[in-house]
N, C-alpha and C positions, 0 to 999 in steps of 0.2 A: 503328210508329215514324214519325215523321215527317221527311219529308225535307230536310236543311238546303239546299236551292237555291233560288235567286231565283226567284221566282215574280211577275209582275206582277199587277196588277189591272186589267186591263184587257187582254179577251184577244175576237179576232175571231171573228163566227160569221159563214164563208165563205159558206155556203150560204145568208145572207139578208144578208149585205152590212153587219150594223149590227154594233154594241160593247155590251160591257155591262159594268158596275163591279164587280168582286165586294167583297160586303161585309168590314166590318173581320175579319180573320182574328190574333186576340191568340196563336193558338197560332205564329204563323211567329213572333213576335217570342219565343216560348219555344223555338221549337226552336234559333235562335241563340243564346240564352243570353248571359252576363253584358254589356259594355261594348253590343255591337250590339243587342242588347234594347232599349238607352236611346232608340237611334235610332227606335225606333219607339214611343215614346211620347209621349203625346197631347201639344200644347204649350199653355202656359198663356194665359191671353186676360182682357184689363181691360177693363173701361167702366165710365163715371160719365154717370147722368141726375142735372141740372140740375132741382131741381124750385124754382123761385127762391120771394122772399116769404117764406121763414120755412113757420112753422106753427101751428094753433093747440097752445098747448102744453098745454093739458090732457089733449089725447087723442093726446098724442104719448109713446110710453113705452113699455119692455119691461123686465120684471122675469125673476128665475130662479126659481122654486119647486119646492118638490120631483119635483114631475110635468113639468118643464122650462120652458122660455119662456111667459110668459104675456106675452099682446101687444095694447095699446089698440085700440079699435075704427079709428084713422086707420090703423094695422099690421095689422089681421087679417085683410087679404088674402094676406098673406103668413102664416097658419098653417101652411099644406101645407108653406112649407119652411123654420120655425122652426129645425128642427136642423140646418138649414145656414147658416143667420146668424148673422154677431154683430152686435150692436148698440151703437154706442158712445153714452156718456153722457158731457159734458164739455167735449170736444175745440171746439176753435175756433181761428180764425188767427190771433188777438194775445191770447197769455194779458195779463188786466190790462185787458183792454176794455173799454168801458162803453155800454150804449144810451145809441141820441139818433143817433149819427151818423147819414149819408146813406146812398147804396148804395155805399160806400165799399169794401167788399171780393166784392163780386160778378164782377170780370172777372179779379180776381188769385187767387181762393180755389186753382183749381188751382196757382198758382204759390207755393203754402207761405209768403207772405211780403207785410207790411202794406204796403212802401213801393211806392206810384203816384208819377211825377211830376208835374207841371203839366197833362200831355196823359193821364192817366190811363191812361199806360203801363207795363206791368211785364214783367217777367221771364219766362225761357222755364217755360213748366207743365210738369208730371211724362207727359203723356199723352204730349209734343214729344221731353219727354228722353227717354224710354222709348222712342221710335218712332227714336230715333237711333241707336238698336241692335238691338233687337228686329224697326223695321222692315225693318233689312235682309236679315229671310228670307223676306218676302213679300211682295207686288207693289205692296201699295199699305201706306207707310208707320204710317201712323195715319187712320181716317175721325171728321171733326168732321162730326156735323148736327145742323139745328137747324130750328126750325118757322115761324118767321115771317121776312121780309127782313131785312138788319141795322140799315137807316136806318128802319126802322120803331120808333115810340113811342119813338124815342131823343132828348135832350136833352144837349146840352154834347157833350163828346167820344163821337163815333159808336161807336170802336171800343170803345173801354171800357164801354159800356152794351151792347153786341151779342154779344160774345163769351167765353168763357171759356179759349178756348185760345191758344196764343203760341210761334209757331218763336221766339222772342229777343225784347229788348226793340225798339219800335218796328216791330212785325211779327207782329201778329194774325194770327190764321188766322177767316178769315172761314166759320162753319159753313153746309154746304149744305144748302139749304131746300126743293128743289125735289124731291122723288121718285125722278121718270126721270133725272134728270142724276147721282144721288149711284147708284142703280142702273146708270149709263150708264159710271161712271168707276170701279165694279167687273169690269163684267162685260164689255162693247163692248171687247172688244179693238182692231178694225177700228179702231174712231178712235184707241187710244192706238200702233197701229204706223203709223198713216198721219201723227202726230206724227214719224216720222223724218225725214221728207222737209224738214222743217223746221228740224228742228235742226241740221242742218250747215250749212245759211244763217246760223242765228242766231248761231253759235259764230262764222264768220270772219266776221260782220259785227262783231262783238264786239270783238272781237282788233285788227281796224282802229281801230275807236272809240276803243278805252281809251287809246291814245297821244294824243287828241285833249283829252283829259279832264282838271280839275281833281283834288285827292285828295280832294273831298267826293265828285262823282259818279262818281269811281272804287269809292268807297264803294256807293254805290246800283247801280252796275252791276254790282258785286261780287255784291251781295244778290239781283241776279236771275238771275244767272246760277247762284248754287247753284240755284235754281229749277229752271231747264233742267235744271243734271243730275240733279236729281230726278228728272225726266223718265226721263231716259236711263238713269236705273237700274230704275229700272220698268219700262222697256220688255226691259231686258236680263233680268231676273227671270223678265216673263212669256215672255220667248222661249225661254227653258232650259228645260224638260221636269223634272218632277219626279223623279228618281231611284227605281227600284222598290225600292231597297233600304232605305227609312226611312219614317217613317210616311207615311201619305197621307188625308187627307180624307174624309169621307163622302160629302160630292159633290164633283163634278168642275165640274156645271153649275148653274147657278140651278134651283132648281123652281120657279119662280115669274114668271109674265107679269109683263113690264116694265109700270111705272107711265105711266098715262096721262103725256103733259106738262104743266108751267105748274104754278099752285096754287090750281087751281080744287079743293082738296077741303074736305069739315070737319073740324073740328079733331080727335074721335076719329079718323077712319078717317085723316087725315094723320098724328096718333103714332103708331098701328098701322103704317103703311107704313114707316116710319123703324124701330120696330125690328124688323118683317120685313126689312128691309134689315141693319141691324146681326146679328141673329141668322144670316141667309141668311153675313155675310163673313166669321164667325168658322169658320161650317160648312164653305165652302170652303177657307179659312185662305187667303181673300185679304188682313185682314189680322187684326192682333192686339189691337189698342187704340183703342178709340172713344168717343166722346162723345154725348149730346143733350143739347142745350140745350132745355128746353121750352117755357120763356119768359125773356126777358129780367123782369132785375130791376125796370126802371119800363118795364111796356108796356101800352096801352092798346088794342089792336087784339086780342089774345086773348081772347074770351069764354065762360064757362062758362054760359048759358043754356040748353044741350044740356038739362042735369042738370039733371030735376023738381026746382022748389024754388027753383030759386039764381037769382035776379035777372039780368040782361042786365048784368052790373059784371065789369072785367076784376078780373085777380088782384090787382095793385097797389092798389085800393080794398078790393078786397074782405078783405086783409091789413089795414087799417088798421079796425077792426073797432069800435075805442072800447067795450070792453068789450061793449057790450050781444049779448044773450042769442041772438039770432035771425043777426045780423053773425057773431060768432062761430061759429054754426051751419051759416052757410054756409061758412066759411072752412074749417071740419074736412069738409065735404061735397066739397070742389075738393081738399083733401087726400089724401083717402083715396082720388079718381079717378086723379090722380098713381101713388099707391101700387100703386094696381087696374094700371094701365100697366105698371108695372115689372114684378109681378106676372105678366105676360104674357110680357111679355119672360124671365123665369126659367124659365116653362113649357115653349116653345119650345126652352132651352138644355139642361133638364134630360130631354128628350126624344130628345135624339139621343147614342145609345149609341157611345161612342168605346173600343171593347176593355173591357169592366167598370166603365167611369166615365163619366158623359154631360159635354158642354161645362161643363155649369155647375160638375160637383164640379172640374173643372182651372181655375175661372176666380176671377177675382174682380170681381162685379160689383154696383157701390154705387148709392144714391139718398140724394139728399140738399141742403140747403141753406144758403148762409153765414151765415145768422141763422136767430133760432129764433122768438121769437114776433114778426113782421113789423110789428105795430103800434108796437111803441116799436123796430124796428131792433135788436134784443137780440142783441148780439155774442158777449154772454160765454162761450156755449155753440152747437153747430148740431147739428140733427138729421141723423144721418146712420148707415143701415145698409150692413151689403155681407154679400153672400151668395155662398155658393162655398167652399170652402178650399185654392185654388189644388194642386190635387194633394196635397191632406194636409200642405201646412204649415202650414195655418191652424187650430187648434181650434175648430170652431164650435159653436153652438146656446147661446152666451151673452152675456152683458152685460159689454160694460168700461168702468167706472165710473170718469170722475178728476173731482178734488172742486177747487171754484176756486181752494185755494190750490195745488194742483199745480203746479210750475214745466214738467214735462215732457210740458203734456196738448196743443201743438200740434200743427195738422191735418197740417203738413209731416213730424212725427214719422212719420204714417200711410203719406202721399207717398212718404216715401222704403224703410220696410220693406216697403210693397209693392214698390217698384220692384227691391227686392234679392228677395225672394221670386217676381219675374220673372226675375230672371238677372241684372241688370242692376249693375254693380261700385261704386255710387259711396257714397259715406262721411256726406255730407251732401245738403240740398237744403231750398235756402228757411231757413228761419228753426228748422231743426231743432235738439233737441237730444241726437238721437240715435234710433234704431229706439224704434217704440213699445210701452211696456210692457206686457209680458203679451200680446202680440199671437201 
């Protein structure tokens, strides 16, 4: 029999001074049985990679056949985990769209919904809304990164060509690009407790201020100050000690050497790092929902030269392909490396055994982008997979097919059933018109 008492993980060996983690143990969470069982179940974990420019659409596609997913050559790096994907067909941010437009939906796609204003600002995205909640059982709310600086290859409004994420409107969340610093503000405790020393300054310097203040920069003061307490709740997260009675993580610590500093790397081994990084914070459950951005939509600084074959032309050209045979060639070749990426990234998650289920079967984690074939901007439709079935709510290893008269094939439809299939209460989001079908 097994004995119902708290048992922690994490137990001293006197006689040589050090700790060690005992691994997941799924029988303690049976020997409590029914409601306290729950507590010790793995919890569920999003990310969306940004793979911008569309794609070439020929060799973009997954069919079902009798012998299950069959998956185009820019997808078959992802065969190994065909029966854990779905693949949607359809979906896009303004049913009724038409090529030609600009990059008009690339900084709003996470935020379910067509309208930008003037300044090419929009609405809070699902990753932001989700971390409003979710964040608050782990130390770091939501992680945004991304691979090149934000004022890089951008044109007209910065923020809206650099970002995909958004705490609110007029409040991008600028993604981190730098390695050691998106590792530094996981893991570096030491600097986020040596922020307290600060913030009791900042708060009564605050408090003074704000009676000196018009109701516009009482506004903007407003806005930085939730900042601060962001802070301050993070630091209060990480100071509380994980309880031994719920679940607990597979590691405690990074395995992994801190990233040199700066951005002296090349571009593979920089999207490698990023999502050893993202993989390394779901492991920990430092946090639960992240982003990459891989490239911005018109960027000129990214080059895929690496890859035999492909010409020194960033993505943004190399989308723009004008039919011919060899452009196009390259375009599905920068594809499929994208894909090869992700592919990595699911490797990594499907690796680490969490009581019977590894990260990836509790997760939901997509690739994908807001247009489909880049060269005419083609709205109508976006290429986008997700792999996982968030702890068995999800059906995977199939296709879900909506046809362009559909009224109900919007992406925020996606947005928001994931975000309920996260835990997360809300009824709408963006431009939905409800959970999406068959999901």
């Amino acid at each position: 029999m097994i004995q119902q008492e708290q048992i922690t993980r994490r137990f001293a060996l006197q006689g040589l001074g050090a700790s060690l983690a005992l691994p997941w143990l799924p029988s303690l969470a049976w020997a409590k049985g029914g409601r306290a069982a729950e507590k010790f179940a793995p919890p569920k974990r999003w990310a969306y990679l940004m793979m911008s420019n569309g794609v070439n659409p020929e060799d973009w596609w997954a069919e079902e056949t009798s012998s299950g997913l069959e998956l185009s050559k820019t997808l078959s790096p992802l065969n190994e985990y065909k029966n854990k994907l779905v693949a949607f067909e359809g979906l896009n941010l303004v049913p009724g769209s038409t090529p030609g437009a600009g990059h008009t939906y690339f900084t709003n796609f996470l935020a379910g919904s067509a309208s930008l204003d003037d300044q090419g600002e929009t609405g809070q995205t699902i990753d932001q809304l989700m971390a409003d909640v979710i964040g608050q059982q782990t130390a770091i709310p939501a992680i945004n990164l991304g691979i090149e600086p934000p004022e890089a290859g951008s044109t007209g409004s910065t923020s809206a060509k650099s970002t995909i994420s958004w705490r609110k409107k007029g409040t991008p969340v600028a993604p981190e690009v730098v390695p050691r610093q998106a590792f530094d503000r996981l893991f570096n405790t030491q600097m986020l407790m040596r922020d307290t020393s600060v913030l009791d300054v900042v708060l009564g310097q605050s408090k003074q201020l704000e009676r000196q203040l018009g109701l516009q920069d009482r506004k903007k003061l407003d806005d930085f100050m939730t900042s601060v307490r962001d802070v301050e709740k993070r630091i209060e997260r990480i100071s509380q000690p994980r309880s031994v009675d719920e679940w607990q993580p597979t590691l405690s610590e990074p395995d992994m050497d801190a990233p040199k500093d700066g951005l002296d790397f090349d571009l593979p081994t920089h999207v490698r790092l990023m999502l050893d990084i993202m993989a390394l914070a779901f492991q920990t459950d430092k946090t639960r929902l992240a982003t990459l951005l891989m490239a911005a939509d018109v960027s000129y600084n990214i080059r895929y030269n690496f890859i035999p074959g492909i010409r020194g032309e960033a993505l943004h050209g190399i989308s723009h392909h004008g039919n011919k045979p060899d452009a196009k060639k390259d375009y599905q070749i920068v594809n499929e490396w994208h894909v090869k990426q992700y592919a990595y990234l699911l490797k990594k998650l499907d690796e680490v055994d969490e009581g019977g289920q590894s990260i990836l079967d509790s997760s939901m984690i997509m690739i994908g982008s807001n247009m489909f074939d880049g060269h005419i901007h083609d709205y109508r439709k976006c290429p986008l997979v997700m792999t996982g079935g968030a702890a068995g709510a999800i059906k995977t290893g199939r296709v879900l097919n909506f046809k362009p008269e559909d009224k109900d094939r919007a992406v925020a439809n996606l947005w928001l059933s994931q975000a309920q299939a996260m835990g997360v209460e809300i009824e709408s989001f963006g431009n939905s018109t409800g959970t999406l079908r068959g999901l």
